[in-house]
N, C-alpha and C positions, 0 to 999 in steps of 0.2 A: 835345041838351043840349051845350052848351060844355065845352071838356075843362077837367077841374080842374089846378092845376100838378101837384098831387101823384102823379098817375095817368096812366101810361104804358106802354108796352114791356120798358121795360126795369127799371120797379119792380113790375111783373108779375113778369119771369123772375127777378127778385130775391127777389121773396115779400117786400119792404118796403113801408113804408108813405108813402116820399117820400125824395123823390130825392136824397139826400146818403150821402155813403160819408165813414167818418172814415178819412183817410190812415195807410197802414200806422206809421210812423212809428221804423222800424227798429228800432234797440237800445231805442228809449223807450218800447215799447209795452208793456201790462201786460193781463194778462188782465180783469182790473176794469173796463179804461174798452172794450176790447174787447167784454165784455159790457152794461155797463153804459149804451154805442151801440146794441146789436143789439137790447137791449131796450125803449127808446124804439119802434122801426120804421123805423131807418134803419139801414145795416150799417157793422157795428164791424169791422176789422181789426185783424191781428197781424204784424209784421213778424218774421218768421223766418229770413232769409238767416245772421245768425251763430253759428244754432244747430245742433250735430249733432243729427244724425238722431231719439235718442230723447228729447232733451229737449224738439225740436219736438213728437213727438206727447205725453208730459206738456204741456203747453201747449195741445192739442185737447182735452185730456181734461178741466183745469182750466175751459176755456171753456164746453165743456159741462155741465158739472157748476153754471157760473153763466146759463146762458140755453140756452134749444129754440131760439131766433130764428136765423133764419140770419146767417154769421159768412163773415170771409175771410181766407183764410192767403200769407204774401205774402214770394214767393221773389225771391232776381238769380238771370236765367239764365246771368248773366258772371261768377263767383266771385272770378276772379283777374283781373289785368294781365300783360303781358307782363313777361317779367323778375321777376318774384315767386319763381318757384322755385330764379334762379340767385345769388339777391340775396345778396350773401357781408357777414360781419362785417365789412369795410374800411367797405360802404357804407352797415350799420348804425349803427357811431359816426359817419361823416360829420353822417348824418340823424340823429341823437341829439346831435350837439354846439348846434343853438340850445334844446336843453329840458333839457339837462344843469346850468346853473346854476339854473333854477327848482325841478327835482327836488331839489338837492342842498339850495335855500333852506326847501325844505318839511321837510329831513330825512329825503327819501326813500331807501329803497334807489335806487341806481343801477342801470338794466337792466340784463340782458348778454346778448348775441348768442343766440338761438336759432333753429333752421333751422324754416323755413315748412310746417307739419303742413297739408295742406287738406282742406276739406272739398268735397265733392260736391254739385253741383246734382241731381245726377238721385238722388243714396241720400235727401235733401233730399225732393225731389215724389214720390218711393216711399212717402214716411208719407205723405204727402197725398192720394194715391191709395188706399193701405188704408185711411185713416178714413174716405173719403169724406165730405172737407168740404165744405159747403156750397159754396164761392167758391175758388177758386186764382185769387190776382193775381199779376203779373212783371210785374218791370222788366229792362232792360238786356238786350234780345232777344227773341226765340222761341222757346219749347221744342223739342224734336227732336217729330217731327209723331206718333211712337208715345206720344208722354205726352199729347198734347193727343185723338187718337182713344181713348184709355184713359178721358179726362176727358169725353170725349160719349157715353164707354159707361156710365159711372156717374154722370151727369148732374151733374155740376161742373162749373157755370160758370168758363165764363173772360175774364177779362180782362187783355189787353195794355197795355203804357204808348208812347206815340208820344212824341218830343218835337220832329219834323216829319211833315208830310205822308207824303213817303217810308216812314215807318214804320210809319204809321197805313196807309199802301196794302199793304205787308208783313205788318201783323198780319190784315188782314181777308183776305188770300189763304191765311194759313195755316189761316186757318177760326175763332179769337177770337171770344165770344159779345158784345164790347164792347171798347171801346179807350177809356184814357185819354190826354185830351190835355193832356199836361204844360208848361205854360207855364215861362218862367226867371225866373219871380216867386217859382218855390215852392219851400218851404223843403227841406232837404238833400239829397240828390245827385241830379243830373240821369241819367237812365237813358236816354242816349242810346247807340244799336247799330248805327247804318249810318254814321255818322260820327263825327269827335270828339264831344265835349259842345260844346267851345268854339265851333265850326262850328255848332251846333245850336241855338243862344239865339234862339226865338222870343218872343215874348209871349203869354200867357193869350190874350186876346183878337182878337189876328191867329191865331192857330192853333187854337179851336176853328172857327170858321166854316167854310177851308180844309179842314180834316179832318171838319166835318160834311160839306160838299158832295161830298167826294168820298166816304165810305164808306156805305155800307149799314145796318150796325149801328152800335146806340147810341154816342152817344157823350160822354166824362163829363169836364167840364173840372178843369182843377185847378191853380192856378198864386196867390197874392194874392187867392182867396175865402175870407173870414172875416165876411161879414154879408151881412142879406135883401137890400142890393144887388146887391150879388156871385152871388148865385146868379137874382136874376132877369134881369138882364144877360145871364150863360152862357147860362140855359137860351132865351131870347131871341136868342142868337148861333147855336141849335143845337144845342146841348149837352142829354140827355136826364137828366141827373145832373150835380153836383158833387160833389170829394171832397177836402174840407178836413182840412189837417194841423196847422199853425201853431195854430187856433183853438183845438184838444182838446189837445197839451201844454200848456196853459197851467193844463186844470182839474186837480183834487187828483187826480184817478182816473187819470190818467196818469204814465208811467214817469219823466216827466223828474225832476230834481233838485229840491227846494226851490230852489238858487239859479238851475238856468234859471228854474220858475215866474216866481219873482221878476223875472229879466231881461226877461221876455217882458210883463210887466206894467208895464215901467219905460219912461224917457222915451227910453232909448237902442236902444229896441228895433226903431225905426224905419229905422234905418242898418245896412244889412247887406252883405254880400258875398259874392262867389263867392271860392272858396281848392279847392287839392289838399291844401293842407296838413294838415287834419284828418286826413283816409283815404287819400289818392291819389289820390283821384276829385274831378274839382268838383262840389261840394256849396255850398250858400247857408246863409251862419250872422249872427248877428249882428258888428257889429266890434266885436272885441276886442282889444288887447292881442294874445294870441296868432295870431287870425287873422293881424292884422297883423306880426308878425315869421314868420309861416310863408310869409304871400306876400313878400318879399324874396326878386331875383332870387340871391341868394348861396345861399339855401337850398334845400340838396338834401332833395326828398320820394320818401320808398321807393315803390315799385309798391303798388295793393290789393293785398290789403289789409295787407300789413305795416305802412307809416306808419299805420291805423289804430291799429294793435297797439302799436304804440311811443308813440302821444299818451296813450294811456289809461295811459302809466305817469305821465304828467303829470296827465289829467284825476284818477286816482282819489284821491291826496296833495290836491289841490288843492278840492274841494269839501267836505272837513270843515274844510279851512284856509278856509272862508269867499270862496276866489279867485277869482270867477264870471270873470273877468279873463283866467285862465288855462283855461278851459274850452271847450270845443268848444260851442256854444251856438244850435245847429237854429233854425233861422228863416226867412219866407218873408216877401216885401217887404210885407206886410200884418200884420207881426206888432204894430205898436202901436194893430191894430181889436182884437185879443184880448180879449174881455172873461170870457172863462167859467171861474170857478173850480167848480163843479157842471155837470156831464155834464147831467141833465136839464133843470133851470133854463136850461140855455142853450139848448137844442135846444126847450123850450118855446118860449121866447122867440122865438126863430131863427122856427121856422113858424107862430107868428103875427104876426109881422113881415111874411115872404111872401105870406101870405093873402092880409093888407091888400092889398096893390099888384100882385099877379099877372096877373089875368084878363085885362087885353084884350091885355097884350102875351104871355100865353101861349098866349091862343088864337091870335094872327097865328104866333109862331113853330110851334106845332104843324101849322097848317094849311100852311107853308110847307114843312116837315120831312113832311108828306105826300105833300106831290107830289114832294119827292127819291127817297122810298123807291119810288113807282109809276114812276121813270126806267128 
């Protein structure tokens, strides 16, 4: 019997029912569209890197409490940047003086300097490891190799993020039950850990292939896929999953704002950018206004995650004031295919869309992804 798209390896060890992962999607994730993913038969994610320790596991508990379906909980193994801890007030208002007139036009308080509290990766994947969640994903490195033997003792999968080859060969010697291959199509920050990010801008589609051919285990593209092209394309290059982010902020069940929804649905949604300016890190948003005065070489951006910490004095004034303008606004080069305001309705739609047009090119890729695994 010819293999179906939907049935594979790695939506075996997933316990889904076709091969799509909804992208963590950081600070915008919600437990609703989390579940409300995992319960279709595809896996829903939770992005938790900004959360201390016990409000991550409330967040386990909420997810369970909305679905049995297995779910994935999704840390940075890089917390900080260099210079985050010694970051002094002087260089706070520097990096405060292009947001200081927008703050002050909204009627905002004014910030004022406070020293960098962190949070820990590893007290972080300690809840993770008690609940034993279904899924542990990371970005931006490797775990230390006693969290990831912890996580094959309690049978939580794992999955790494590549955003080159180099990394994807990295993640599979540390032993990774899957690697994503992150394209610099896709929407906010790039989790790259053997080089810059800037050094590391691949393409979706030049970099699953590359990273199928050389690894073993699955492997799940992610980078500008938001419809049944997109994923029959990946899984066609190789790729035994996709994992779409851009697509699922858009529906109501996700954490983003009414005025991203909106953006992401609009005509300017198509133009996007890479910036530090947001968080410290490049990340891809739509252009805005702010993006664009934050990439100006004059403007000094604090280390991660500080400059996170200081936009969101701007983001949180600025989204009852109606200023999607002024907003940090997540988005991946595919974000004007968005079409899903309902989680299921889309994900309906979505696979059977695939259906239609899958077969003979997933049987050539499958057969061909055979004979890499028997090398």
């Amino acid at each position: 019997m010819p293999p179906r798209w939907n049935e594979n390896r790695l939506t075996v060890k997933l316990g889904i029912d076709y091969p799509i992962i909804q992208g963590p999607l950081g600070g915008l994730s919600s437990q609703k569209l989390t579940a409300a993913v995992s319960n279709f038969g595809v896996l829903g994610s939770f992005g938790a890197h900004s959360l201390a320790p016990e409000a991550i596991k409330d967040v386990i508990a909420e997810i369970r409490s909305l679905t049995s379906k297995p779910f994935a909980m999704n840390l940075w193994v890089s917390m900080e940047d260099e210079g985050a801890r010694t970051s002094d007030e002087n260089a706070f208002n520097r990096s405060l003086a292009p947001l200081a007139a927008h703050i002050a036009a909204l009627r905002a308080p004014r910030p004022t300097y406070k020293p960098y509290s962190p949070i820990r990766f590893e007290d972080q994947a300690r809840v993770l490891l008690d609940e034993k969640v279904p899924v542990f994903s990371f970005i931006y490195g490797i775990p230390p190799q006693e969290i990831l033997e912890e996580c094959r003792a309690k049978h939580i999968i794992t999955i790494g993020t590549a955003t080159t080859p180099d990394e994807a060969a990295a993640l599979q010697e540390a032993g990774v039950d899957a690697i994503v291959a992150s394209g610099y199509e896709a929407g906010g920050h790039r989790g790259s850990f053997l080089k810059a990010a800037e050094d590391s801008l691949t393409g979706t589609f030049s970099l699953v292939p590359q990273i199928a051919d050389m690894v073993n285990v699955p492997v799940i593209a992610a980078g500008g896929i938001a419809d049944a092209r997109g994923i029959i394309a990946a899984l066609a290059l190789g790729a035994e999953a996709v994992q779409m982010g851009t697509v699922f902020l858009a529906c109501e069940e996700s954490g983003a704002s009414f005025l991203h929804r909106q953006a992401l649905r609009g005509k300017k949604a198509g133009h996007t950018a890479l910036t530090k300016g947001f968080t410290g890190r490049l990340a891809r948003g739509i252009h805005n206004r702010l993006l664009e005065e934050l990439n100006r070489k004059e403007t000094e951006i604090l280390p991660y995650p500080l400059q996170r910490r200081l936009v969101r004095n701007l983001a949180i004034p600025a989204e009852p004031a109606g200023r999607s303008d002024l907003l940090p606004l997540w988005a991946g080069q595919s974000a004007n295919l968005s079409t899903c305001t309902d989680v299921s309705a889309f994900l309906i739609s979505l696979v059977e869309q695939v259906s239609e047009i899958a077969g003979p090119i997933i049987q050539w890729s499958a057969a061909r992804r055979e004979k890499q695994i028997l090398k």
